[in-house]
C-alpha positions as CSV (number, residue, x, y, z in Angstrom):
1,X,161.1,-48.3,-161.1
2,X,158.9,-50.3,-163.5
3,X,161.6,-52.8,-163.8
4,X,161.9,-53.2,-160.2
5,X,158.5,-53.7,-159.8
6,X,158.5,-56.5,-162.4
7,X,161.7,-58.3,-161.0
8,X,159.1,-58.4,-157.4
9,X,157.0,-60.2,-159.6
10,X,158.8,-62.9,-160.5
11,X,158.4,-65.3,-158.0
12,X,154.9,-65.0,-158.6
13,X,154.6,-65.5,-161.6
14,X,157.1,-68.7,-161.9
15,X,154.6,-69.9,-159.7
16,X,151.6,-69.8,-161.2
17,X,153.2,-70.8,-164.2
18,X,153.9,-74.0,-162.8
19,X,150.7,-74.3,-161.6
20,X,148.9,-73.8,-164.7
21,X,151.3,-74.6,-167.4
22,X,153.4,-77.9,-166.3
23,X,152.6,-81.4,-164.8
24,X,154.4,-84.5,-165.6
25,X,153.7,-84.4,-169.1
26,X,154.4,-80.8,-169.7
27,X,158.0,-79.7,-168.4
28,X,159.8,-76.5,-169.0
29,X,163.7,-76.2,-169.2
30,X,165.7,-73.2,-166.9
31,X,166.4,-71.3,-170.5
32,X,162.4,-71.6,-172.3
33,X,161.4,-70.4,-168.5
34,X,163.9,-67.0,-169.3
35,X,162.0,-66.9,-172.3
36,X,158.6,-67.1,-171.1
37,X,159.4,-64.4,-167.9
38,X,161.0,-62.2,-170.4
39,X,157.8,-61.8,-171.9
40,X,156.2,-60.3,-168.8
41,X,159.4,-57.5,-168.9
42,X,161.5,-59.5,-165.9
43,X,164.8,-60.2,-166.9
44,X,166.4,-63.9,-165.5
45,X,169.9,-65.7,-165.7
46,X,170.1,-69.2,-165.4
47,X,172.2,-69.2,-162.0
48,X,169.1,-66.7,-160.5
49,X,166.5,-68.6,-162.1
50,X,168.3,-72.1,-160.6
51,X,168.4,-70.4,-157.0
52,X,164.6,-69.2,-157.5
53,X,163.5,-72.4,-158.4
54,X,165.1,-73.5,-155.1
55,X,163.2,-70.9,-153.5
56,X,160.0,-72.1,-154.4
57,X,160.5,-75.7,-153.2
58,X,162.0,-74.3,-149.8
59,X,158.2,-72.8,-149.9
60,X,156.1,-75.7,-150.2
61,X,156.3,-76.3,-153.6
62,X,156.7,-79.5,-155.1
63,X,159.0,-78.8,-158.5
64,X,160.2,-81.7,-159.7
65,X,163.1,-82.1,-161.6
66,X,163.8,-84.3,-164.8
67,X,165.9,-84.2,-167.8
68,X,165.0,-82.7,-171.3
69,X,167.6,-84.0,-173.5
70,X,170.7,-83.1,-171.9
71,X,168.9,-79.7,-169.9
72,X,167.5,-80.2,-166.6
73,X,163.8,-79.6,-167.1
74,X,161.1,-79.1,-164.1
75,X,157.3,-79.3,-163.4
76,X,154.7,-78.9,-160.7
77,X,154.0,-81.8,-159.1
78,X,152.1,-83.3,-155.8
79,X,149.1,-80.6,-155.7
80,X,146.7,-79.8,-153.0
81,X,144.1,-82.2,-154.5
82,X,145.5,-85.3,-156.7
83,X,143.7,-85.8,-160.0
84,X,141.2,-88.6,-159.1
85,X,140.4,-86.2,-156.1
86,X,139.3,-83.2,-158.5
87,X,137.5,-86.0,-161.0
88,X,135.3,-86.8,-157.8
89,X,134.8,-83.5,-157.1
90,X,133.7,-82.3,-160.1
91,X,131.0,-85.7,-161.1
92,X,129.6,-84.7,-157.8
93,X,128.7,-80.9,-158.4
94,X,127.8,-81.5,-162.0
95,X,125.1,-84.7,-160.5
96,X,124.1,-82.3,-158.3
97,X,120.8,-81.5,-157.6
98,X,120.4,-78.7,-155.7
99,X,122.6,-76.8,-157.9
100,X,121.9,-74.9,-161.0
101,X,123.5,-75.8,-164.1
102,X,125.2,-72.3,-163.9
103,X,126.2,-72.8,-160.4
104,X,127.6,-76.5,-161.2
105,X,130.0,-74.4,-164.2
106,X,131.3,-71.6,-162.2
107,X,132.5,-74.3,-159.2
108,X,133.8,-76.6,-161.9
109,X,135.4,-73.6,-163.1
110,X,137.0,-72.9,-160.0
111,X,138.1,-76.5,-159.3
112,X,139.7,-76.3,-162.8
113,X,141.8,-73.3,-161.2
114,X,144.0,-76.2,-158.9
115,X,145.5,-78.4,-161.6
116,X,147.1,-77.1,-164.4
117,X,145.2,-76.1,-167.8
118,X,146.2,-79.2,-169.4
119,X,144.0,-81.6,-166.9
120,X,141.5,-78.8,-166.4
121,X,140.3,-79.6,-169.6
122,X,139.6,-83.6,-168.7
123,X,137.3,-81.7,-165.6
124,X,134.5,-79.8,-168.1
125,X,132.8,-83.1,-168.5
126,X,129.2,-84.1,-169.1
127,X,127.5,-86.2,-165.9
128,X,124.5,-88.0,-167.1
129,X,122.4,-88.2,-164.5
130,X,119.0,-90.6,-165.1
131,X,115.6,-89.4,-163.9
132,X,117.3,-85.8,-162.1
133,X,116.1,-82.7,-162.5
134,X,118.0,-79.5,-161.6
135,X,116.7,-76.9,-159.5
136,X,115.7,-73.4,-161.3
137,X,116.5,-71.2,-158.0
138,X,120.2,-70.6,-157.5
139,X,118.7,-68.9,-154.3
140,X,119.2,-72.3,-152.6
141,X,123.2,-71.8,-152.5
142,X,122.4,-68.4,-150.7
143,X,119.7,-70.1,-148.1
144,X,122.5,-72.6,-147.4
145,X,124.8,-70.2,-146.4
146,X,122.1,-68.0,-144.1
147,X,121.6,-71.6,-143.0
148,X,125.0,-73.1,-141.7
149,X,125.3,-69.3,-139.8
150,X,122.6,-70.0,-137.8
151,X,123.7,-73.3,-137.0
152,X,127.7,-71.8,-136.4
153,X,126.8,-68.7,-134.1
154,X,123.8,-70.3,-132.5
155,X,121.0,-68.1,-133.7
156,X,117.8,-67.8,-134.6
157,X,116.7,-67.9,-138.0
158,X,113.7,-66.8,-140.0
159,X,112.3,-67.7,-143.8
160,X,108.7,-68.0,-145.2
161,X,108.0,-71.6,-146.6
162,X,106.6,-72.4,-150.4
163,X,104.8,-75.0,-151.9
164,X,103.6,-75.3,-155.2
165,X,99.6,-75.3,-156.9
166,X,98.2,-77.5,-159.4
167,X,99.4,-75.0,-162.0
168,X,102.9,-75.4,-160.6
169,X,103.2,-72.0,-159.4
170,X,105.2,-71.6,-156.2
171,X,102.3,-70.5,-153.1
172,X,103.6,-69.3,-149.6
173,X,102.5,-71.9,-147.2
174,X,100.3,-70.1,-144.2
175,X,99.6,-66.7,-146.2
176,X,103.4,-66.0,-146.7
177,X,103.9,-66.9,-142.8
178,X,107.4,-66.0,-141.4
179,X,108.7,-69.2,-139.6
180,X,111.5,-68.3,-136.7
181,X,113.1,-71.8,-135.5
182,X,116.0,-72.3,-133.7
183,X,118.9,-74.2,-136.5
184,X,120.8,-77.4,-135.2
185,X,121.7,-79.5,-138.0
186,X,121.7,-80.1,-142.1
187,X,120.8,-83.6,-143.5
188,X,121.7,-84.5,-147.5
189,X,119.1,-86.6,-148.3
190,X,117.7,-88.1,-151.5
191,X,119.5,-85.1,-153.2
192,X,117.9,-82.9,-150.8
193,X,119.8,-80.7,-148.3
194,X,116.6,-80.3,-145.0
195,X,117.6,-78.5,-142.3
196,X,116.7,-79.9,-138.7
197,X,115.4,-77.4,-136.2
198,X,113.1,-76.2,-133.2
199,X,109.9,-74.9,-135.0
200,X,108.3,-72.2,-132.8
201,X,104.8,-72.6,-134.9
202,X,104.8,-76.0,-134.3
203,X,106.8,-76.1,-130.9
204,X,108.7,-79.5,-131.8
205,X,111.4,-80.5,-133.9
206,X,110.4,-80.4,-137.6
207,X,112.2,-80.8,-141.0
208,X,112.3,-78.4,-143.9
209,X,113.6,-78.7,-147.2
210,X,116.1,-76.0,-147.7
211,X,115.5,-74.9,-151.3
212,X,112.1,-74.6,-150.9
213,X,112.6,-71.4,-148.3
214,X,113.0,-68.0,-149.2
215,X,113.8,-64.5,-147.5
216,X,116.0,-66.5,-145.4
217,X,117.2,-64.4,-142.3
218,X,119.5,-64.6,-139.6
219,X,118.1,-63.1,-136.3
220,X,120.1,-61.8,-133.5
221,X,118.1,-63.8,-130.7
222,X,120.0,-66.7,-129.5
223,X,118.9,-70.6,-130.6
224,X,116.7,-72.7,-128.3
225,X,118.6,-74.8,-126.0
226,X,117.4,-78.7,-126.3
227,X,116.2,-80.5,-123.8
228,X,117.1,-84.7,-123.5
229,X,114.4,-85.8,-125.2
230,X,114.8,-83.2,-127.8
231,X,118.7,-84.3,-128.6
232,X,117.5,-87.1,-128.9
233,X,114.5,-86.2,-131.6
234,X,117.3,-84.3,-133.9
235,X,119.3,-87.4,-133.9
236,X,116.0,-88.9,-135.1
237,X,115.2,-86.3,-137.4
238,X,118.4,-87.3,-139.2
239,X,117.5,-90.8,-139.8
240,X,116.8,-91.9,-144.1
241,X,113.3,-92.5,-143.2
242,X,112.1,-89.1,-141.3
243,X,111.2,-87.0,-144.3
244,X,107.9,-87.1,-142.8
245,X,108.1,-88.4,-138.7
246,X,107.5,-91.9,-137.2
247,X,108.4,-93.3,-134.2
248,X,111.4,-95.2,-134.4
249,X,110.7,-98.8,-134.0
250,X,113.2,-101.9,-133.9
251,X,111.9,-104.4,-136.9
252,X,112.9,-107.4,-138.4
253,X,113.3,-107.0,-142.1
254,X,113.7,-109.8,-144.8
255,X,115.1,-110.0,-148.4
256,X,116.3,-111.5,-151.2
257,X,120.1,-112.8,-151.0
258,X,120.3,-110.5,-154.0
259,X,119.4,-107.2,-152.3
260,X,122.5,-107.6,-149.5
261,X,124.4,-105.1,-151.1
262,X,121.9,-102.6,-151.0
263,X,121.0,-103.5,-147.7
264,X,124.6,-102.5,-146.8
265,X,124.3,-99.5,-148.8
266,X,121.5,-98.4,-146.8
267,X,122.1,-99.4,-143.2
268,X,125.8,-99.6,-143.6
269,X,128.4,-102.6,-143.6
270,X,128.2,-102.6,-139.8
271,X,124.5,-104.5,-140.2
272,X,124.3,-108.0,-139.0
273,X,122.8,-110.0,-141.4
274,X,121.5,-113.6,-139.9
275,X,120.6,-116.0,-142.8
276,X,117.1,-116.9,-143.0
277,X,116.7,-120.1,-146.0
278,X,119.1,-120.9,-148.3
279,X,117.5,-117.6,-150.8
280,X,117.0,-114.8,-148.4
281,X,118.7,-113.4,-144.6
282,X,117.2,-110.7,-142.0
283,X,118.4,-108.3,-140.3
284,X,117.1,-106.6,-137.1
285,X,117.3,-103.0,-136.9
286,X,115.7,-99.5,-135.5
287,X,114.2,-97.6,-138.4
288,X,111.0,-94.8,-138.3
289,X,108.0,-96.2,-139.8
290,X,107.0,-93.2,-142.2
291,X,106.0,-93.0,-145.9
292,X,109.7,-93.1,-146.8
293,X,110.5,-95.9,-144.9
294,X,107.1,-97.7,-146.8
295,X,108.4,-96.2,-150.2
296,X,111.9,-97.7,-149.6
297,X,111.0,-101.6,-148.8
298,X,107.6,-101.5,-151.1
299,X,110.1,-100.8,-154.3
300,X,111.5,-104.7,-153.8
301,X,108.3,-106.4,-154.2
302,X,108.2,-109.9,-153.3
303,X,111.7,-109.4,-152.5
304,X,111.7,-108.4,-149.1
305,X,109.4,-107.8,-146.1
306,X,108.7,-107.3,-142.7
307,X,108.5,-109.7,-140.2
308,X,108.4,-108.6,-137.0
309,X,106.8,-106.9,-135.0
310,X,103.2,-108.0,-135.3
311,X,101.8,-104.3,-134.9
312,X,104.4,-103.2,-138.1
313,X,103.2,-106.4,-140.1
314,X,99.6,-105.1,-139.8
315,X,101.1,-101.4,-140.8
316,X,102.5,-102.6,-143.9
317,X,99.0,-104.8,-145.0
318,X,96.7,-102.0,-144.2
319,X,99.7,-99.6,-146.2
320,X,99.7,-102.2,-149.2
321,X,95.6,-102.8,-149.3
322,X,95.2,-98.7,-149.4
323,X,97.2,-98.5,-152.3
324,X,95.5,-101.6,-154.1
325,X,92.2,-100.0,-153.5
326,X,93.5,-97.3,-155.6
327,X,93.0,-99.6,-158.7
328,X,89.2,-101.3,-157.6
């Protein structure tokens, strides 16, 4: 019976076997893959092995088949993901953030599991990132997940809020108040994941930074239903420049001839871009005049400004004389 069982098994286990041992530069011949299965106790011909071969194409699989010499030899190859897919993959989880550096392994890990062990090895790379530091709370991949429920079953959900002292302990914002807000939508920001919802406290749309909640809990009670005006706050609330509120406001912004491509990267290649002198263009577009907004155009210096309307020119003097007064 034990022999049976084993001969069940060997479908399987040609399968993985392509999946982990071959791809174009690592074929195996109808007689070494007798070999190999007669390690695992199944027994193979070459006509069986042949017909099962056949048997895994006719599922899906993509064997192909070149010569070794004057053998037919064979090896996995079109995958789920293609290599430069899993390369992208994995720069991204090891860059990012909002995962731990044990986190980032054990996903690479898993990636590694869909190419064979050949590549997998190119995918355990270093990813320097400058001036990034990684969170210490795994708890973040859990709050994500509590998250994203809410959103899919239209709940309710509840979490208490932290900030951190001068001492850089975390602190409960409110006494260690329970916030209940009803979840619509998750923004990746600046490294950040913030979730967009209906804050009962506050009774408005509000923002909050995902890894810094804890005791995250999905209620039973049905989500909020938004009004108009409230669809349209979310979609605002999604914007690069909320982090902190604003009204959105349509300006006139100016820069450098330099700076277009990260104008592009920022508002997208869709932006029309009028030129202004032979050394600098505008653009007119809706941002919302917050501290990130400020943060974002400040960082070009001389390089760009903005020039309309007359009540955001004065915003941005009164912004910049604040901050020189810092220095008096």
């Amino acid at each position: 019976m034990a022999g049976l069982s084993r001969q069940k098994q060997k479908l399987l286990t040609m399968k993985q076997y392509f999946e982990r041992k071959t791809d174009e530069d690592h074929s195996i011949t109808g007689n070494k893959l007798i070999d190999i299965l007669a390690t695992y106790g199944i027994k193979a011909e070459r006509k069986t092995i042949y017909d099962d071969i056949k048997t895994l194409i006719d599922s899906g699989m993509d064997i192909v088949t070149v010569k070794d010499g004057h053998s037919n030899a064979y090896y996995m190859g079109a995958r789920t993901f293609q290599d430069e897919e899993l390369f992208v993959l994995v720069d991204a989880i090891a860059s990012c953030k909002f995962l731990t550096k044990k986190k980032s392994q054990e996903l690479i890990a898993k990636i590694q599991g869909l190419t064979s062990e050949y590549k997998a090895q190119q995918l355990r790379r270093e990813v320097f990132v400058n001036d990034r530091s990684r969170t210490v709370n795994e708890q973040i991949y859990y709050n994500l997940n509590s998250v994203q429920e809410g959103i899919f079953d239209k709940k309710t959900i509840s979490f208490q809020y932290y900030d951190y002292n001068s001492n850089k302990k975390k602190v409960l914002k409110h006494d260690g108040l329970v916030y209940t807000v009803s979840p619509y939508v998750t923004v990746w920001e600046q490294d950040n994941y913030y979730l967009v919802c209906y804050c009962n406290k506050h009774e408005k749309i509000c923002r909050y930074r995902i890894d810094r909640m804890t005791n995250v809990k999905v209620n039973s009670e049905k989500r909020r239903e938004l009004t108009d005006d409230e669809k349209k706050e979310v979609n605002n609330q999604q914007s690069v420049y909320s982090m902190y509120g604003g009204e959105p406001t349509n300006v006139t912004l100016e820069f450098e001839n330099e700076l277009l491509a990260t104008v592009i990267d920022r508002f997208g290649d869709k932006i029309i871009c009028h030129q202004s002198t032979d050394h600098s263009f505008y653009i007119n577009t809706e941002v919302q005049i917050s501290p990130t907004f400020w943060g974002w155009l400040f960082q070009f210096g001389e390089r760009a400004k903005v020039t309309a309307p007359t009540d955001v020119v004065e915003l941005a003097k009164q912004r910049l004389d604040t901050i020189r007064k810092q220095y008096d």
